[in-house]
C-alpha positions as CSV (number, residue, x, y, z in Angstrom):
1,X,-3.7,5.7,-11.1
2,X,-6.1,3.0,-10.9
3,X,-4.6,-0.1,-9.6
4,X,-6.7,-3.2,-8.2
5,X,-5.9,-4.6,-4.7
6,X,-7.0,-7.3,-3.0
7,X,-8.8,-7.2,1.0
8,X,-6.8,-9.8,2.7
9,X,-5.4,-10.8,6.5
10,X,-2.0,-11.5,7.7
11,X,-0.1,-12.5,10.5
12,X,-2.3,-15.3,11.3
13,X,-5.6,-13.5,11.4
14,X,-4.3,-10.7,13.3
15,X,-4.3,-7.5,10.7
16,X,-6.0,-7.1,8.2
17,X,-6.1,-4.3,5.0
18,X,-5.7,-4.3,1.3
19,X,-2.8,-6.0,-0.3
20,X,-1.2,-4.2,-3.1
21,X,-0.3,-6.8,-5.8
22,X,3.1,-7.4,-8.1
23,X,1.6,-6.1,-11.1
24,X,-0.4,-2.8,-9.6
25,X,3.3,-2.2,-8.0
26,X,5.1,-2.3,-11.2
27,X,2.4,0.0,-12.4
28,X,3.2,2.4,-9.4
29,X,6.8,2.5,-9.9
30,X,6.1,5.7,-12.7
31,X,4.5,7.9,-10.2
32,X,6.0,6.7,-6.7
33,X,8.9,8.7,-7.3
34,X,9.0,10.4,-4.1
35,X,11.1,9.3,-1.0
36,X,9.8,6.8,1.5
37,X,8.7,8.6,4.3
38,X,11.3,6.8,6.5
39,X,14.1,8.3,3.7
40,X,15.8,5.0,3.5
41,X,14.5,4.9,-0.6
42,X,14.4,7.8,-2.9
43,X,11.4,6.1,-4.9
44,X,9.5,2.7,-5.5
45,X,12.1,2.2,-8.5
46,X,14.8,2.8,-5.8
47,X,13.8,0.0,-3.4
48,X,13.2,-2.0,-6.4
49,X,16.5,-2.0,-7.7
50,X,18.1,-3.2,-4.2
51,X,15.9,-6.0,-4.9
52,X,16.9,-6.6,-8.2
53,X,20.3,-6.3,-7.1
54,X,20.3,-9.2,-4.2
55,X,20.3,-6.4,-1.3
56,X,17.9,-7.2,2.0
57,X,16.4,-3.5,1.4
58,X,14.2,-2.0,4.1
59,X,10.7,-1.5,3.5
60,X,9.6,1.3,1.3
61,X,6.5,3.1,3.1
62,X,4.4,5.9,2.0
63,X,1.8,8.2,4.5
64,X,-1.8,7.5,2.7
65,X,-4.8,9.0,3.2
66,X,-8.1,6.7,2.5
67,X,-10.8,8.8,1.4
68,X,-14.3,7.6,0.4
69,X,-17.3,9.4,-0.9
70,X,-19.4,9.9,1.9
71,X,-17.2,9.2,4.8
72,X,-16.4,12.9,6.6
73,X,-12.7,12.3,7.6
74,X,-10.1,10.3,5.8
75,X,-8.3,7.5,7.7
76,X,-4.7,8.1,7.4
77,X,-2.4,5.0,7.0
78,X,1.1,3.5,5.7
79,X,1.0,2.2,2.5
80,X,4.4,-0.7,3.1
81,X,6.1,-2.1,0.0
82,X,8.3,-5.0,1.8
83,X,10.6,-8.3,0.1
84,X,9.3,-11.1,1.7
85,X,11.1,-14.5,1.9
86,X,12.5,-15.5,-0.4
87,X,12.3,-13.5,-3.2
88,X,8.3,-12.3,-3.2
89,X,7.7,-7.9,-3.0
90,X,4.4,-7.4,-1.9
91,X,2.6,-4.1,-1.0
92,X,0.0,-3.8,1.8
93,X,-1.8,-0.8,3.5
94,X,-3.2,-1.9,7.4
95,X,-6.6,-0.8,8.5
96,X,-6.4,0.1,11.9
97,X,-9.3,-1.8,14.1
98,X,-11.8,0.9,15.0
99,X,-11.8,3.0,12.3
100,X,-14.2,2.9,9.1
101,X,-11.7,1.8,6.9
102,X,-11.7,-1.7,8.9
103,X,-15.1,-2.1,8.6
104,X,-14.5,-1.4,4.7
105,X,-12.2,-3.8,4.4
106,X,-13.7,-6.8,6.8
107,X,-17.3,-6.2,4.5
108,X,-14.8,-7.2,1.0
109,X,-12.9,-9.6,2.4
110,X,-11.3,-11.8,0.4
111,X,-12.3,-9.7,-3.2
112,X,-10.4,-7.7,-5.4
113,X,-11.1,-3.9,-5.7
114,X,-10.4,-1.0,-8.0
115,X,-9.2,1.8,-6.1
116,X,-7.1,5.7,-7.1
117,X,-4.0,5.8,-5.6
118,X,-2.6,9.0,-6.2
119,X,1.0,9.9,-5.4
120,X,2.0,13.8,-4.2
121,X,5.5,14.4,-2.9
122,X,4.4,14.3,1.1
123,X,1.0,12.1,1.6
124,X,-0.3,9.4,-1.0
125,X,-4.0,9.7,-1.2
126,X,-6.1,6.6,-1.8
127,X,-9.4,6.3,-3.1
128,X,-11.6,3.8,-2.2
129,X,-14.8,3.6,-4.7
């Protein structure tokens, strides 16, 4: 599914990675039916409806593979779908310092890219253009 996200930074400056908008995760929610890999949600939709329902859920979190054309190994990551105060879900995927998908990232910062993110029961795989 093509979904556009957005390279950003966090915790003051310290992290950085692509954010994963409100509408690309509404989009997700038909194809993230798979259990976050810490097995506290049985899908996106699940998580979503704790939300919904006033509960504090825990994150739901995917394994993610970033591939891109060219690059020889894929980066693997967390793709994190959290409720922020107040009331605000937001999606973000880390790029580890040292790796190429941080130097991907840092290079777009603060643009919007189309990426594939494509769900599978064990590891997401996301691909970068």
């Amino acid at each position: 599914m093509i979904i556009t996200v957005g390279c950003k930074t966090w915790s003051n400056g310290s992290q950085q990675g692509l954010r994963i908008y409100a509408d690309p995760i509404r989009q997700l929610v038909a194809d993230l039916v798979y259990p976050s890999h810490n097995t506290n949600h049985g899908s996106l939709q699940d998580f979503l409806d704790d939300v919904n329902a006033g509960v504090q859920p825990v994150r739901y979190s995917r394994r993610v593979f970033i591939v891109k054309r060219g690059m020889q190994f894929p980066c693997e990551a967390t793709a994190t779908f959290a409720l922020l105060p107040p009331t605000s879900v937001q999606g973000y995927i880390t790029a580890r310092q040292g790796t190429w998908f941080h130097d991907f990232v840092s290079a777009r910062m603060d643009t919007d890219i189309e990426v594939d993110y494509q769900p599978s029961p064990d590891v997401d795989v996301l691909l970068l253009p």
